[in-house]
VOTOR-478878 format. One line per 10 residues: number of its first residue (from 1); for each residue x, y, z of N, C-alpha, C. Coordinates in Angstrom, 3 decimals. Layout:
residues N
NUM) X,Y,Z,X,Y,Z,X,Y,Z ~ ...
end
This chain:
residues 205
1) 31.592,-24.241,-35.107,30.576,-24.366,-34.059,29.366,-23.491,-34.370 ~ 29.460,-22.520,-34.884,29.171,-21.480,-35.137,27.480,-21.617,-36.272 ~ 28.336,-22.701,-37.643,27.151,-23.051,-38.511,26.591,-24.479,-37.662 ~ 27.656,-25.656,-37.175,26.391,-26.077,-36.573,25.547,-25.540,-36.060 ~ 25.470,-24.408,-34.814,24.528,-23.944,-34.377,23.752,-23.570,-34.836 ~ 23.560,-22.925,-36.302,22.982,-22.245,-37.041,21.840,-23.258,-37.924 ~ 22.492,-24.701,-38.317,22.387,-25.500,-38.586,20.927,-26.329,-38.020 ~ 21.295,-26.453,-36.629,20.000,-27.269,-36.044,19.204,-26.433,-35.224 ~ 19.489,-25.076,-34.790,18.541,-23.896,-33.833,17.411,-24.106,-34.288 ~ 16.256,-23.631,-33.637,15.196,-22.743,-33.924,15.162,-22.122,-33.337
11) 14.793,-20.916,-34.467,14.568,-19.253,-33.363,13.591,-18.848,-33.896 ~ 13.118,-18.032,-33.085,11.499,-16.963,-33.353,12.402,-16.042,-34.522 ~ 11.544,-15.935,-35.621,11.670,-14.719,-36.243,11.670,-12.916,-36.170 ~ 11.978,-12.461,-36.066,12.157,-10.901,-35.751,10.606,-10.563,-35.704 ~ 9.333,-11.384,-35.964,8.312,-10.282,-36.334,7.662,-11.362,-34.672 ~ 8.434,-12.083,-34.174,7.313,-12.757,-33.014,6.518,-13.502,-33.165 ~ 6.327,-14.355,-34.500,5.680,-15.402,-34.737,5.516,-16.427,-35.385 ~ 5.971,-17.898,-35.183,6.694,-18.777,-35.807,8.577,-18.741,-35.769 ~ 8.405,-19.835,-36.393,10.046,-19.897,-36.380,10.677,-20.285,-37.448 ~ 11.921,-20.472,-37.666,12.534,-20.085,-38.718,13.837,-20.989,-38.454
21) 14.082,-22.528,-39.540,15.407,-23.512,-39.308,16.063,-23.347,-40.528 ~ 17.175,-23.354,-39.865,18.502,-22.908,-41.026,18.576,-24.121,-41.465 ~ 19.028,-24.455,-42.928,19.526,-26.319,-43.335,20.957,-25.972,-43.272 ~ 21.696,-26.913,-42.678,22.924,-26.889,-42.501,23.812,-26.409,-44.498 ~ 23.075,-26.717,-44.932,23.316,-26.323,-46.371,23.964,-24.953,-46.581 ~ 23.319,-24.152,-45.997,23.080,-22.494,-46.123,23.622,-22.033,-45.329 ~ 24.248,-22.560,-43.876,23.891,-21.962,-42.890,25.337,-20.823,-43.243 ~ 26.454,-20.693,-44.027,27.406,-20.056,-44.354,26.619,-18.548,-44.665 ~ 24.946,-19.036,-45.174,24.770,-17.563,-45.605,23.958,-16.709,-44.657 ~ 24.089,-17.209,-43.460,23.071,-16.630,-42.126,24.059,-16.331,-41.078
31) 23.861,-15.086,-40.003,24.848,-15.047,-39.059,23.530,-15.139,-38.132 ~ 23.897,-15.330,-36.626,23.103,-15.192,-35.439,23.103,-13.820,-34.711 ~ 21.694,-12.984,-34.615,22.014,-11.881,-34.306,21.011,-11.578,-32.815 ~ 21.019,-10.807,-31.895,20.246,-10.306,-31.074,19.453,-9.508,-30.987 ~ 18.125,-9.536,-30.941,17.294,-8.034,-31.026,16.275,-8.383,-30.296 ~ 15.425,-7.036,-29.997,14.270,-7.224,-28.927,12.875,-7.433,-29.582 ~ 12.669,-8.317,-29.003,11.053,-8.747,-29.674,10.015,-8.165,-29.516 ~ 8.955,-8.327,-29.467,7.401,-6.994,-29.424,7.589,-7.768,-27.593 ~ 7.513,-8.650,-26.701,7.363,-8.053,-25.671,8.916,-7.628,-25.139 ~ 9.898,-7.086,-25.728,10.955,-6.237,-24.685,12.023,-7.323,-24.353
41) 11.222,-8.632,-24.412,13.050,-9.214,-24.449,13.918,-9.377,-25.208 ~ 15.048,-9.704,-25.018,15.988,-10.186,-26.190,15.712,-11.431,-26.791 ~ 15.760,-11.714,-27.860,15.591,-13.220,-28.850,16.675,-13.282,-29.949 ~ 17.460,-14.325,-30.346,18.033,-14.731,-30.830,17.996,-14.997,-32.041 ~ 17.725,-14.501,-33.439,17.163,-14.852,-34.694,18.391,-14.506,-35.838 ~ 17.947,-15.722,-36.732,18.893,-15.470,-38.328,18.466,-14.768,-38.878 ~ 20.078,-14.265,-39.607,20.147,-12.765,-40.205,20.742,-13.493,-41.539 ~ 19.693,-13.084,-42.736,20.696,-13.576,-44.134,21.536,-12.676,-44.368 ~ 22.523,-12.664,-44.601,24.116,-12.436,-45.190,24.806,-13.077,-46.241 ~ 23.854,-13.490,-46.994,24.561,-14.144,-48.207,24.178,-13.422,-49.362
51) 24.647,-13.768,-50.681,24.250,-13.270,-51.961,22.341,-13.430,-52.595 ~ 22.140,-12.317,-53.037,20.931,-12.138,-53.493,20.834,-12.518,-54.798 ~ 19.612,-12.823,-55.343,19.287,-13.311,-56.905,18.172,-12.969,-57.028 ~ 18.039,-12.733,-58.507,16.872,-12.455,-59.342,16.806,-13.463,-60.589 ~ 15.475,-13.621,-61.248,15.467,-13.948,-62.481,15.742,-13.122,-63.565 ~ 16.529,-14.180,-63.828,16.514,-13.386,-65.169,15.923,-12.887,-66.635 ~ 14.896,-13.582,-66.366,13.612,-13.359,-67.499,13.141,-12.303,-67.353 ~ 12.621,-11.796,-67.894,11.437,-10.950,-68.029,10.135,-11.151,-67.437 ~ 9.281,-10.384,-66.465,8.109,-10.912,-65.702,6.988,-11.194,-66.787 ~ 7.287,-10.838,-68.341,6.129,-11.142,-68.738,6.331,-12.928,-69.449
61) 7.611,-13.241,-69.672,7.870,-14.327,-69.607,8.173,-15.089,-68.483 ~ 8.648,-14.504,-67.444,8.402,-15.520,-65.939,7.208,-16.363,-66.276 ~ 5.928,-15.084,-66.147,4.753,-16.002,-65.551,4.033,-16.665,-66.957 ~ 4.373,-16.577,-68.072,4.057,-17.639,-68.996,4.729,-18.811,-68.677 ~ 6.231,-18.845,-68.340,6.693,-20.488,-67.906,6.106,-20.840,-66.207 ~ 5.958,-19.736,-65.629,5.205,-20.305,-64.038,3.988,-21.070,-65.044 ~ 2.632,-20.607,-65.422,1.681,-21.100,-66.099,2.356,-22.600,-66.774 ~ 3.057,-22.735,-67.843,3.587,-23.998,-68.216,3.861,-25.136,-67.658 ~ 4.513,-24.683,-66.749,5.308,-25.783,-65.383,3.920,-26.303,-64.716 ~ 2.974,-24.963,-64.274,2.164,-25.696,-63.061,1.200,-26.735,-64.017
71) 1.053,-26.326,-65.082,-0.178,-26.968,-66.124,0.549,-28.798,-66.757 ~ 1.467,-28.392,-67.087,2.122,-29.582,-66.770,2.287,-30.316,-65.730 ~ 2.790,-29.922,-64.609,2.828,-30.702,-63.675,1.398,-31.162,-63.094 ~ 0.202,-30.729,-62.967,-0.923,-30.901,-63.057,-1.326,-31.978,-63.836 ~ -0.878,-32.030,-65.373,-1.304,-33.020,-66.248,-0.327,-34.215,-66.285 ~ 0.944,-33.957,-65.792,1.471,-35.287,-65.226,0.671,-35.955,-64.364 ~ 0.219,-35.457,-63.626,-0.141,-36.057,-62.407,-1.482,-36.719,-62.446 ~ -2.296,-36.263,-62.935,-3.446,-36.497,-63.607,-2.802,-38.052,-64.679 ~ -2.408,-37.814,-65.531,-1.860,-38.942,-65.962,-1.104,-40.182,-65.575 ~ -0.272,-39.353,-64.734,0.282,-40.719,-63.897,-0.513,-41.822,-63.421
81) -1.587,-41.058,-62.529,-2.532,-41.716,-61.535,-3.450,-42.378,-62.533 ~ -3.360,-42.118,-63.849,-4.648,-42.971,-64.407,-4.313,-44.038,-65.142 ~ -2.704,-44.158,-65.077,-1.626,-45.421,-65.664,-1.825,-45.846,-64.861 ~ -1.694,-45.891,-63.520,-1.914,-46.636,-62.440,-3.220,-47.540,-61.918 ~ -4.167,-46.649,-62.615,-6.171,-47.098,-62.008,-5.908,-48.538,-62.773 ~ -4.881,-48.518,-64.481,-5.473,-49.191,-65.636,-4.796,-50.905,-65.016 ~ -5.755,-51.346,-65.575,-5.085,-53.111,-65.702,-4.406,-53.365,-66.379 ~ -3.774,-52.626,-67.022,-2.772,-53.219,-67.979,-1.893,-53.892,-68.002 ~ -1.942,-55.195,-68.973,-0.520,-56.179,-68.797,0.948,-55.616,-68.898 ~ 0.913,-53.969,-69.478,2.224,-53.135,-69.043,2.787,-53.319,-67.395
91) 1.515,-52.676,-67.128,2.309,-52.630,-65.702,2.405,-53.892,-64.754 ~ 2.090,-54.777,-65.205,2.547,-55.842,-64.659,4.321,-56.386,-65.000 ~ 4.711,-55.575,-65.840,6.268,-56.029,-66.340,6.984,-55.381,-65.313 ~ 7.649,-55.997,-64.616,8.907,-55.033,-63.927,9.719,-53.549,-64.347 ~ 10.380,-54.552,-65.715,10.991,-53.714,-66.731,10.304,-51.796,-66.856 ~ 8.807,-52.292,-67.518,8.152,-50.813,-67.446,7.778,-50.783,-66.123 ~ 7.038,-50.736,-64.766,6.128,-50.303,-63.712,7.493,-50.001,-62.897 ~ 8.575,-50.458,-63.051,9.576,-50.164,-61.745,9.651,-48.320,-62.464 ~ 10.377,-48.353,-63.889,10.823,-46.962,-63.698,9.586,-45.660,-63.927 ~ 8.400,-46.551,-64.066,6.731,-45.883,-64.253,6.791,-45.307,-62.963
101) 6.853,-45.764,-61.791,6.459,-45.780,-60.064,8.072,-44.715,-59.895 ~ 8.929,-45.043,-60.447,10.209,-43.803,-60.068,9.700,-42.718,-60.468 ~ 8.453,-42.449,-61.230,8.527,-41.024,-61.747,8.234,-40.020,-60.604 ~ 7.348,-40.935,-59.370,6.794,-40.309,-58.546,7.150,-39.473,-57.546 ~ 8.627,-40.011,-57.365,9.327,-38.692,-56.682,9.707,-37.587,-57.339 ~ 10.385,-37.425,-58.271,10.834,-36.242,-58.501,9.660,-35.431,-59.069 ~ 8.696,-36.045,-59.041,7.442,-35.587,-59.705,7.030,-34.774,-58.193 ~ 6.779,-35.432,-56.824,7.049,-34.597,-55.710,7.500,-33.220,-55.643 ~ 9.181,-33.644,-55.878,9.653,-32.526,-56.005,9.658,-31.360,-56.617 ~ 9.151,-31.649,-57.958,8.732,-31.185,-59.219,7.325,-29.968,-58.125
111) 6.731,-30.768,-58.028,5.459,-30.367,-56.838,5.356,-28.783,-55.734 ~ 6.479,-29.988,-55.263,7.110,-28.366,-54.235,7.684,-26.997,-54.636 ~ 8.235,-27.370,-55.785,8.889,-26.201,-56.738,7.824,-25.519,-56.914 ~ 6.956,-26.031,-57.797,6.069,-25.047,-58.244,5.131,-24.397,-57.286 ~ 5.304,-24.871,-56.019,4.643,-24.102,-54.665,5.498,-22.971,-54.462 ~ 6.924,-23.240,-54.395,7.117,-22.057,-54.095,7.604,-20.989,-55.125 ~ 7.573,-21.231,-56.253,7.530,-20.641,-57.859,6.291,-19.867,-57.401 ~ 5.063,-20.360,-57.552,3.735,-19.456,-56.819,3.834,-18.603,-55.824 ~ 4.048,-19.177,-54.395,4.597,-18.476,-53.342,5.644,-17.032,-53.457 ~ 6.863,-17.233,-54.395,7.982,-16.430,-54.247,7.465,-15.537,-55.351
121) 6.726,-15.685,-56.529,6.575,-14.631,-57.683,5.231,-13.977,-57.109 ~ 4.647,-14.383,-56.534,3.270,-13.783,-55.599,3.701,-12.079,-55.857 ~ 4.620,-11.473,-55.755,5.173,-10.312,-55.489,6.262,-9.961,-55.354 ~ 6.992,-9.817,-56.569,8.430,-9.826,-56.557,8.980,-8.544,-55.790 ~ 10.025,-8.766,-55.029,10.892,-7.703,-54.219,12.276,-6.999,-54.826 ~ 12.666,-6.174,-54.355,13.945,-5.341,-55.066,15.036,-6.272,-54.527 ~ 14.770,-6.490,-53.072,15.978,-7.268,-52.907,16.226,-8.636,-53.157 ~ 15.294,-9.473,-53.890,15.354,-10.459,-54.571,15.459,-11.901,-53.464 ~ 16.117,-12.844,-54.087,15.159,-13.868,-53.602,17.068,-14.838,-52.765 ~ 17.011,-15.662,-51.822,18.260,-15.505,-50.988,18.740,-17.530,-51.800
131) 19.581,-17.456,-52.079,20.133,-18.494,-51.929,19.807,-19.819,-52.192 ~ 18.695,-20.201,-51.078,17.837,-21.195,-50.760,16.678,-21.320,-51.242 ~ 16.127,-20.036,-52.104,14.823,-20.005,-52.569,15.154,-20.305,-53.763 ~ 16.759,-19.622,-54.383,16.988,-20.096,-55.735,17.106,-21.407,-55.894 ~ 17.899,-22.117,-54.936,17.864,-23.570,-55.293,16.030,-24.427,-55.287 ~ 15.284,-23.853,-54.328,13.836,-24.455,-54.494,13.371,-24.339,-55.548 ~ 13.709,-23.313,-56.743,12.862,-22.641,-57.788,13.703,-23.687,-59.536 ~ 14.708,-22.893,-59.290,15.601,-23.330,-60.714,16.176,-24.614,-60.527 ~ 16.603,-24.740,-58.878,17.843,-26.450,-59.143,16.804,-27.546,-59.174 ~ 15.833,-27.043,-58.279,15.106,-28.366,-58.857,13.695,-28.433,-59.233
141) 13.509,-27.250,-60.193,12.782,-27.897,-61.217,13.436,-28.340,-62.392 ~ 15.101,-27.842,-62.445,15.784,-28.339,-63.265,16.384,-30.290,-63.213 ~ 16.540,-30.349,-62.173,16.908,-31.891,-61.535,15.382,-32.543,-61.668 ~ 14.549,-32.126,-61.483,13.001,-33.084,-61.414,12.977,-32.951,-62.101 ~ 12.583,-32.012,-63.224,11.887,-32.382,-64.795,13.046,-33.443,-65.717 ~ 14.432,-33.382,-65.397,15.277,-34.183,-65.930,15.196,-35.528,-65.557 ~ 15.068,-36.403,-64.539,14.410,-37.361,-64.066,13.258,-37.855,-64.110 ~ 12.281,-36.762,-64.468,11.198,-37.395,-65.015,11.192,-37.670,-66.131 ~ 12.401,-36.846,-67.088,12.324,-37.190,-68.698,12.864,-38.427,-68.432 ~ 13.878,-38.811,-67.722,14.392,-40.079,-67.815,13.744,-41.282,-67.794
151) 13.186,-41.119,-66.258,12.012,-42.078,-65.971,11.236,-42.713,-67.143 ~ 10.276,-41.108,-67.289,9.600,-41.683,-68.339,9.872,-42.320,-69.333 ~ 11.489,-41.975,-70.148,11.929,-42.213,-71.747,12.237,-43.781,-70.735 ~ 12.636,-44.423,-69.737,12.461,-46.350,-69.522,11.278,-46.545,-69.480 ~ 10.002,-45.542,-68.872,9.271,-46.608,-69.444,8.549,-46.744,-70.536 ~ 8.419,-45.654,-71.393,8.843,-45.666,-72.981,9.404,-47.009,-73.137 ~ 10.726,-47.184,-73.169,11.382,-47.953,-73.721,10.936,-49.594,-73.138 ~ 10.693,-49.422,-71.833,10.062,-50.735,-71.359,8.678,-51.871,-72.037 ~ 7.599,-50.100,-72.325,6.672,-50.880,-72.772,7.023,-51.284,-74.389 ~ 8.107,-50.551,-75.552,8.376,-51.078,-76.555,9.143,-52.549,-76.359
161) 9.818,-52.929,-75.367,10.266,-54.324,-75.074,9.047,-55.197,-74.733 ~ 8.108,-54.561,-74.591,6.722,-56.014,-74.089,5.930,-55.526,-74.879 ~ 5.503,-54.493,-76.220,5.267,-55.333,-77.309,5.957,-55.905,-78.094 ~ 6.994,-55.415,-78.169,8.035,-56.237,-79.306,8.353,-57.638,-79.284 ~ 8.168,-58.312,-77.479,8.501,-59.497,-77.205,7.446,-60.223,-77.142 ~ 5.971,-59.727,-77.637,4.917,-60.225,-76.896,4.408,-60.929,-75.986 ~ 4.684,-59.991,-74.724,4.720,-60.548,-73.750,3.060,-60.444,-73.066 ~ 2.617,-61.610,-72.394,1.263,-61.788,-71.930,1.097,-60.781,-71.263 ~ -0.463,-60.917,-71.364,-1.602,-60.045,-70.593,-1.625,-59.298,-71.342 ~ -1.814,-58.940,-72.386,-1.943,-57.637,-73.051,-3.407,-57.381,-72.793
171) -3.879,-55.879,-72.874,-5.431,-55.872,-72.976,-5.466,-54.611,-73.742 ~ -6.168,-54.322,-74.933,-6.142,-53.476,-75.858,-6.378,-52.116,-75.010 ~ -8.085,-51.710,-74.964,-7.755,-50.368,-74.511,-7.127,-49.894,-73.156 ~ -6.697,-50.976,-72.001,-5.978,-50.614,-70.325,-4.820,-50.283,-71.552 ~ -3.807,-50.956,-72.328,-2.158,-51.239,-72.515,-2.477,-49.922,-73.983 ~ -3.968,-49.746,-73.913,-3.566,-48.021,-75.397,-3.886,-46.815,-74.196 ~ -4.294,-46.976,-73.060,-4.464,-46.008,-71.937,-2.994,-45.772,-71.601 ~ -2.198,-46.502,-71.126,-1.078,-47.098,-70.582,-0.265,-45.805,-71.937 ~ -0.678,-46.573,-72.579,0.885,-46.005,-73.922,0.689,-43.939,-73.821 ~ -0.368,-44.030,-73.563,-1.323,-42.592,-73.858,-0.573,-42.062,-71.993
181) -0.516,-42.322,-71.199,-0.526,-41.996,-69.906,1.267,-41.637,-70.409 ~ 2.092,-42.444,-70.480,3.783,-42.493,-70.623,4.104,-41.284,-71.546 ~ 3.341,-41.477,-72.770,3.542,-40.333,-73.494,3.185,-38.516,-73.240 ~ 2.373,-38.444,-72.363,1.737,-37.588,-71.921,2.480,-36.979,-70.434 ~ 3.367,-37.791,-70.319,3.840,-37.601,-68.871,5.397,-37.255,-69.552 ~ 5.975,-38.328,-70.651,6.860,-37.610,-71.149,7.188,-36.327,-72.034 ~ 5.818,-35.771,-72.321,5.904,-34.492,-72.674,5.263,-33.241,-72.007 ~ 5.081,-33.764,-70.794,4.759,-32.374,-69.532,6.180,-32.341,-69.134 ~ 6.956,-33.565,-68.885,8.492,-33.523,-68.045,9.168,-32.247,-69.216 ~ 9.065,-33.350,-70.956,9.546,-32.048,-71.559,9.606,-30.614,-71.545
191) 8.640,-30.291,-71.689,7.924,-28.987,-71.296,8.458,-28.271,-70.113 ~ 8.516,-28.874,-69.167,8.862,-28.144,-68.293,10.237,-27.875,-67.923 ~ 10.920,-29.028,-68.521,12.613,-28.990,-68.810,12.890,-27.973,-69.211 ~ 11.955,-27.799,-70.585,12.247,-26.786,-71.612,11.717,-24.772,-70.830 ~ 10.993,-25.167,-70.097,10.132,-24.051,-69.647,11.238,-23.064,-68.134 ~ 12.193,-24.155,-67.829,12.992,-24.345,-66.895,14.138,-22.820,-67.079 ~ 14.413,-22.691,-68.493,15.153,-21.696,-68.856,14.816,-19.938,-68.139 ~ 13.680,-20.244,-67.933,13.013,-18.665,-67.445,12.958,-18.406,-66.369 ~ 13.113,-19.489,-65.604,13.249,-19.439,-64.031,14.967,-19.398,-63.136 ~ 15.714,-19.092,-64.257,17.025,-19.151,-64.383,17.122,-17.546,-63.129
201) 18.125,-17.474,-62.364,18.142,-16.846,-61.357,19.679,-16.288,-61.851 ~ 20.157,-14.986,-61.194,21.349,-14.546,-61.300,21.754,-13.889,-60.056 ~ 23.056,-13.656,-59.615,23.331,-13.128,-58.110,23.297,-11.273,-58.057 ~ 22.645,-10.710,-57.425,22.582,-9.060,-57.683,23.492,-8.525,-57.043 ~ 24.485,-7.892,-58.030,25.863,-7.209,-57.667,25.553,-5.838,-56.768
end
């Protein structure tokens, strides 16, 4: 009863402003506690109680892979959107534009990470970072950049099935934009797969 509650509450935060929702995910690592707020009443707010983490890199290599990730993900995105402007008889194939258009979520997600990669290294703390921030940071920029390699390597592989089959509509420079956009998107995903190692978190004993 206890984590549902914890689960769907909102409570004011200890400092009196805004509020603060547990995801039923976590809620094992929060207890519910009582204390008095700046005007004198009692308020009801989560208390973390779970295990702490740090990275394990080095801050002078942290923020060379923070830099990597965001510059990539930047130039994905930039690229994506300009596969998309093009006319190309690519993206008219199912085969390539279905798993072209999948890149776009985890590319999202990819997104949010690196917000709070920015956000959380802003000023690193002794007592390090709780649970839930590790999974925002390492699980999934590790799960998004892997899905975008995927993504991308079908539609890689899509657009080599519609030249190989010569399939209509081709148009030289939209379908050499096109090839230039896939490739470029599959090596920011790389990159950041690869860049993924430094943002690796550990629990502080």
């Amino acid at each position: 009863m206890l984590k549902l509650f914890i689960s769907i509450l909102t409570v004011s935060d200890c400092r009196g402003g805004g509020y603060a929702v547990v995801s039923r995910k976590y809620a094992n690592d929060y207890r519910l506690e009582n204390t008095i707020g700046p005007n004198g009443k009692t308020v009801t707010v989560t208390v973390y109680r779970g295990v702490y983490f740090k990275f394990t890199a080095d801050w002078c290599k942290l923020k060379r892979a923070r830099v990597y990730i965001m510059a990539s993900c930047a130039v994905y995105w930039l690229f994506f959107w300009l596969g998309l402007c093009l006319d190309s008889g690519a993206m008219r194939q199912l085969y390539f534009s279905l798993p072209y258009f999948c890149g776009f979520l985890p590319a999202s997600y990819l997104t949010s990470s690196v917000f709070y990669l920015i956000l959380y290294t802003k000023k690193l703390t002794d007592k390090g970072f709780t649970r839930e921030q590790k999974d925002r940071i390492y699980e999934r920029i590790a799960q998004s950049s892997l899905a975008m390699l995927i993504f991308a390597g079908l539609a890689a592989a899509g657009l080599v099935v519609y030249y190989s089959t010569g399939a209509g509509g081709f148009r030289i420079m939209q379908d050499l934009a096109v090839i230039l956009s896939v490739s470029v998107m599959f090596a920011s995903a790389l990159l950041v797969f690869k860049a993924k190692k430094h943002t690796i978190m550990q629990s502080v004993s």
